[in-house]
N, C-alpha and C positions, 0 to 999 in steps of 0.2 A: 207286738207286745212281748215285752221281758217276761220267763218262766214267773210261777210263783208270786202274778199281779199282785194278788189281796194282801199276801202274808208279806209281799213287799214292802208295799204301802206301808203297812204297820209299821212294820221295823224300821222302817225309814222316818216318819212319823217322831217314836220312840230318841233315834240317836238325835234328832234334832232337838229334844226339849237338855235343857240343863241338867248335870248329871243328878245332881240333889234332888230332881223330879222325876228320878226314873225308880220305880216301884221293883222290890226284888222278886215279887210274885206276879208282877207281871213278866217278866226278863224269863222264868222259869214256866209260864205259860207258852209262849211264843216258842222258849228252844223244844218243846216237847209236841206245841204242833208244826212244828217247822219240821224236826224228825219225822215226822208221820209221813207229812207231805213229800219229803224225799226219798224216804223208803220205798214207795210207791213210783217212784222215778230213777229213781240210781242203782244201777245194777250191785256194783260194788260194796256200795253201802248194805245194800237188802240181802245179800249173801250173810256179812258181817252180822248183822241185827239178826237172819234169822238161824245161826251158830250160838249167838253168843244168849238169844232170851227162850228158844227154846219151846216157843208155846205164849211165854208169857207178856203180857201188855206192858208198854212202857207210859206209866204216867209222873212220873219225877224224873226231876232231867238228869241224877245224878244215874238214872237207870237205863238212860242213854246210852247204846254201844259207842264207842270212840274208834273213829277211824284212825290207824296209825300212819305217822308221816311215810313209813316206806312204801304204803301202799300206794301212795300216788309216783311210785318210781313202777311200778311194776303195771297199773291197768288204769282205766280211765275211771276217774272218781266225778259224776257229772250226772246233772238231772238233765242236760238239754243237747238237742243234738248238736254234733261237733261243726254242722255249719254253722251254726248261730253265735258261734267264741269272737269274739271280736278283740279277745286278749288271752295271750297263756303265757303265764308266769312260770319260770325254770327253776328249778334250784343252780345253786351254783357248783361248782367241783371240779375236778379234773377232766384231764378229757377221758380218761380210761374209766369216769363212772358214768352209772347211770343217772339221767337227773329226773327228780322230779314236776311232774306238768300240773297246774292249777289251772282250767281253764275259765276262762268268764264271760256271760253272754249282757251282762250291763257291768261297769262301774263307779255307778254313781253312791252306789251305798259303801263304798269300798273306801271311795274319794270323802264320804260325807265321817265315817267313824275316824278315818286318818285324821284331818283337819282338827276333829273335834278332841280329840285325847293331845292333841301336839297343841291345842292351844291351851288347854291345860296343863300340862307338866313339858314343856316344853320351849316354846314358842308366846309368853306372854304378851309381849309387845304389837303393837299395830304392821311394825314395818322392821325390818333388818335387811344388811347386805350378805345374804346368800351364797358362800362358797361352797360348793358340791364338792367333795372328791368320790366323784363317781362319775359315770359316764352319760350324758342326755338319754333322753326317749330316741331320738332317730339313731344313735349308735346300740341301743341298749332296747329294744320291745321287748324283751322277754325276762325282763329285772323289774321284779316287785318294789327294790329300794329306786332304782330310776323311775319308775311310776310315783310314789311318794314324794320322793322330791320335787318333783316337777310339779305337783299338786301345793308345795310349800310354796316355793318360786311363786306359783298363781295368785298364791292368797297373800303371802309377807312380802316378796320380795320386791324386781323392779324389773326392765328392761336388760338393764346390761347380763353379759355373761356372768352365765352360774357357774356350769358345769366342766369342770380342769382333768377328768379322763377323759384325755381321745387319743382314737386310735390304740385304745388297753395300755397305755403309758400317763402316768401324770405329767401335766404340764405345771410343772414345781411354781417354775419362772414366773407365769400370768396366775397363779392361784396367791404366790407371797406378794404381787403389783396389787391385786385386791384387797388383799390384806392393811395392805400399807395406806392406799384410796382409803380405804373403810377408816382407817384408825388416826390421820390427818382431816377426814370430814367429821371424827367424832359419833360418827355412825354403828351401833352395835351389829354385831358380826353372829352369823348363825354359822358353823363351820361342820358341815356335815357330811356323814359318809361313811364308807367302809373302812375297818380299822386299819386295813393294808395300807390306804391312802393316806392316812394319820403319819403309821411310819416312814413311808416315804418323800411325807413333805418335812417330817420333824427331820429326815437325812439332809434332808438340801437346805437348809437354815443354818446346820450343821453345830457349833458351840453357840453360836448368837441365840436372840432373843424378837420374837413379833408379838412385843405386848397388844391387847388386844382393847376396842374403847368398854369402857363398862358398859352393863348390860348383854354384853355378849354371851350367846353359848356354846357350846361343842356333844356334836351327837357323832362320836366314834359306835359303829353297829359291825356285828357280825368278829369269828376269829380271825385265824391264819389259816385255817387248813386249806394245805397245799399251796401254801406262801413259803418263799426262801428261808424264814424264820418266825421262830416263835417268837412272844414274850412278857413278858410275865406281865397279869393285869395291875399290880400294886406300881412297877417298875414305869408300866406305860402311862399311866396316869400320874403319878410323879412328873414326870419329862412332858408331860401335856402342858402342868401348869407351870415349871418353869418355862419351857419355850413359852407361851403367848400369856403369862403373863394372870392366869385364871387360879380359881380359887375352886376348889375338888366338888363343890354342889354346881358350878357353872356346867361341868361335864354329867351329861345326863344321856343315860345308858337308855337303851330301845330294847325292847326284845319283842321281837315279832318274826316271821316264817315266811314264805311262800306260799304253804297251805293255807295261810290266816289270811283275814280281810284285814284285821283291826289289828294295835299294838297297844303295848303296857309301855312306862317309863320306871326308870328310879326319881321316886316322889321327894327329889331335893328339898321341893315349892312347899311341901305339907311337912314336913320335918322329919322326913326317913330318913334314916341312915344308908349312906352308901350301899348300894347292891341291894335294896329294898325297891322291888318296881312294885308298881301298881294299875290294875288294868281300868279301863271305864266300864262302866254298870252293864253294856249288856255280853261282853267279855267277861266271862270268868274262868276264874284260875285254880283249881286243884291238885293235889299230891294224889295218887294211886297207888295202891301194890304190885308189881311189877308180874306177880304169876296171877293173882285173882282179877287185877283191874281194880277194886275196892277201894274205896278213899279212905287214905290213913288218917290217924288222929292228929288233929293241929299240930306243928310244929317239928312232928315227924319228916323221915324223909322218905320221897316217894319219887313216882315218876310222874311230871308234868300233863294235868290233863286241859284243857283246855274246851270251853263253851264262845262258840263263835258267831251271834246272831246276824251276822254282815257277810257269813259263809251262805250267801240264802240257794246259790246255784251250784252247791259241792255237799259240803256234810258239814252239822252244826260243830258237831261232836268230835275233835281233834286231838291222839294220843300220842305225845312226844314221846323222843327216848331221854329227854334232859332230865336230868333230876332236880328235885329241889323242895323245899319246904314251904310251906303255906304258915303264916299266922294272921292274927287280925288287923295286923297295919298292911299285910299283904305279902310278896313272895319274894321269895329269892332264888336265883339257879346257879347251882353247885356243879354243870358240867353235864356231860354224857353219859350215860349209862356205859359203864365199860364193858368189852367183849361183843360176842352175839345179840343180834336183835333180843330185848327181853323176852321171857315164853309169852306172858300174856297179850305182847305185840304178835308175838308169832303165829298162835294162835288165829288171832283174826287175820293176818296175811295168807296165812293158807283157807281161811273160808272166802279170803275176797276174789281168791284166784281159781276156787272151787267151779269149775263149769266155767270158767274164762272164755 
C-alpha cells in the first residue's frame, strides 16, 4: 500500500469529479490535513513548519509553511522510504548544478491531475497527432515533462512515433515528415515540448512555412537556460505562428515544476489574455512577500506560492522563487526573482537543512 491510503483516496476521489464540483473549502480542508499528515513524516518539511509556526497550530492553508524549490536541491523532501520511489523526477540544468529530486512512491494521482487540467485548457479534442519535442520515457526517467507526455500520448494520441529527441539531438527530419502526415490527413496536431525544441525545429524549416490542420495546438514549456541562445517570448511566438501557420490562443503556455504533481495553462479556452494561466481547483496559486512569506494584496506582485493537493508523498505547500501576480481571472509570471535566493526562502532552507 501507497503512503497516505485515506487521504489518497480522497484526493484522488476529488480530482476525478468536474472542476465546477470541486468545493473551495473542501480543497482547503484536505491541504491542511494533508500538511499535518506530512509533518509527522517528512523530515524536511517538519524542520521548516517547526522554524517557521513557532508553537503555533496550522488550520488555514494559507498558514501552511511553504517548502521552497531549492530545498529539494539540497535534502530529501519525502514522507516514504527511499526504497519505495518508483519514480524521481530531476530538475533540469547544467551539468555544473545541482538538481533538484521529486521522489514518488505512486503516480497515479500525478497522471490523473495531468490529464484532467490538459483536457481542459489544453488538449479539447478526443484524438490528435502528437509530436513531442522531447525525449521518451526510456531515454528520459527522470523528466517530469517526458512523464506527461507520455501520459498524453496514452489518452489522445496513437501508435505511431511521438517522441523526435533522441539521443539529446532533435530529429528535425521525422518530427517535420509528421507534421506533414498530420496536415495532408487533415488531422489536428498537438506539437509539444520544451521551448529549445520549438527553436530548433523552427531552424530546420528555416524561411518556409508547416501550416498546421485546424484545431491543432502548441505547448512550448520551460526557458533557455543554459541553451546556445535566448529569445525573446513576444519574438518567439510571432515565428511560431508564422512558421505553422497558427493563431497566438492556439499556443498555450504550461507552467508547471518538478516539485509539482499538477500544472496551470494560459486559459485561451475561457478568454484570458495571453500569459493569463489558470490552475485546476485543487492547485492553488498565490503571490507572497518575499522576506515575510505573506500573501500580497490581489494584483500585487509577489513571489509565487503554490498549493499542491497531488504532492500527497512530498509537501502540499510549494515556494517558488518566480514572481508574479495573482488576480481573479488568475495569474501571471513575470520571471525569477533576481539575485540571491529570496530571505524568506532562505530562511526556511537553512531550517530544512538544520540537523540534516
Amino acid at each position: 500500500m501507497t503512503v497516505g491510503a485515506p487521504l489518497r483516496d480522497e484526493i484522488a476521489a476529488l480530482i476525478a469529479r468536474p472542476h465546477n464540483a470541486i468545493d473551495d473549502a473542501e480543497v482547503e480542508r484536505l491541504a491542511v490535513a494533508l500538511f499535518h499528515w506530512q509533518r509527522a513524516r517528512n523530515p524536511a518539511l517538519a524542520r521548516i513548519a517547526d522554524a517557521a509556526l513557532d508553537g503555533a497550530v496550522v488550520e488555514h492553508v494559507d498558514d501552511i509553511p511553504a517548502v521552497p524549490t531549492d530545498v529539494f536541491k539540497a535534502t530529501r523532501v519525502a514522507c516514504f522510504d527511499p526504497s519505495r520511489a518508483v519514480r524521481c523526477f530531476r530538475t533540469s540544468g547544467t551539468t555544473a548544478e545541482v538538481r533538484g529530486e521529486h521522489a514518488f512512491d505512486d503516480l497515479a494521482l500525478y497522471t490523473a491531475a495531468t490529464i484532467s487540467a490538459a483536457r481542459r485548457w489544453l488538449l479539447p479534442a478526443e484524438h490528435y497527432r502528437i509530436v513531442a519535442l522531447a525525449a521518451g520515457e526510456d531515454e528520459a526517467r527522470d523528466s517530469s515533462l517526458s512523464f506527461m507526455l507520455a501520459r498524453f500520448v496514452e489518452r489522445w494520441g496513437d501508435a505511431r512515433e511521438a517522441f523526435f529527441i533522441r539521443s539529446g539531438a532533435l530529429d528535425a527530419r521525422a518530427a517535420m515528415d509528421a507534421l506533414a502526415t498530420a496536415a495532408d490527413a487533415g488531422a489536428p496536431v498537438a506539437l509539444l515540448g520544451a521551448s529549445y525544441g520549438f527553436v530548433h525545429l523552427v531552424d530546420a524549416i528555416g524561411t518556409g512555412r508547416a501550416p498546421l490542420p485546424a484545431g491543432s495546438v502548441l505547448m512550448p514549456t520551460g526557458g533557455f537556460k543554459g541553451r546556445s541562445r535566448e529569445v525573446d517570448p513576444d519574438v518567439f511566438h510571432a515565428t511560431l505562428c508564422a512558421r505553422f501557420g497558427v493563431t497566438r490562443t492556439q499556443i498555450v503556455g504550461e507552467y508547471g515544476m518538478t516539485e509539482l504533481s499538477s500544472q496551470a495553462y494560459e486559459a485561451h479556452r475561457e478568454g484570458c489574455a495571453p500569459g493569463v494561466f489558470r490552475a485546476p481547483p485543487w492547485m492553488r496559486v498565490t503571490a507572497v512577500d518575499p522576506v515575510t512569506l505573506k500573501r500580497v494584496p490581489a494584483g500585487e506582485v509577489g513571489l509565487l506560492r503554490v498549493i499542491d493537493l497531488a504532492n500527497v508523498g512530498s509537501a502540499v505547500a510549494i515556494q517558488t522563487s518566480d514572481l508574479g501576480r495573482v488576480g481573479a481571472g488568475g495569474f501571471e509570471v513575470l520571471g525569477r526573482a533576481p539575485g540571491a535566493t529570496p530571505r524568506g526562502c532562505a530562511r526556511a532552507l537553512d531550517a530544512a537543512l538544520s540537523g540534516r
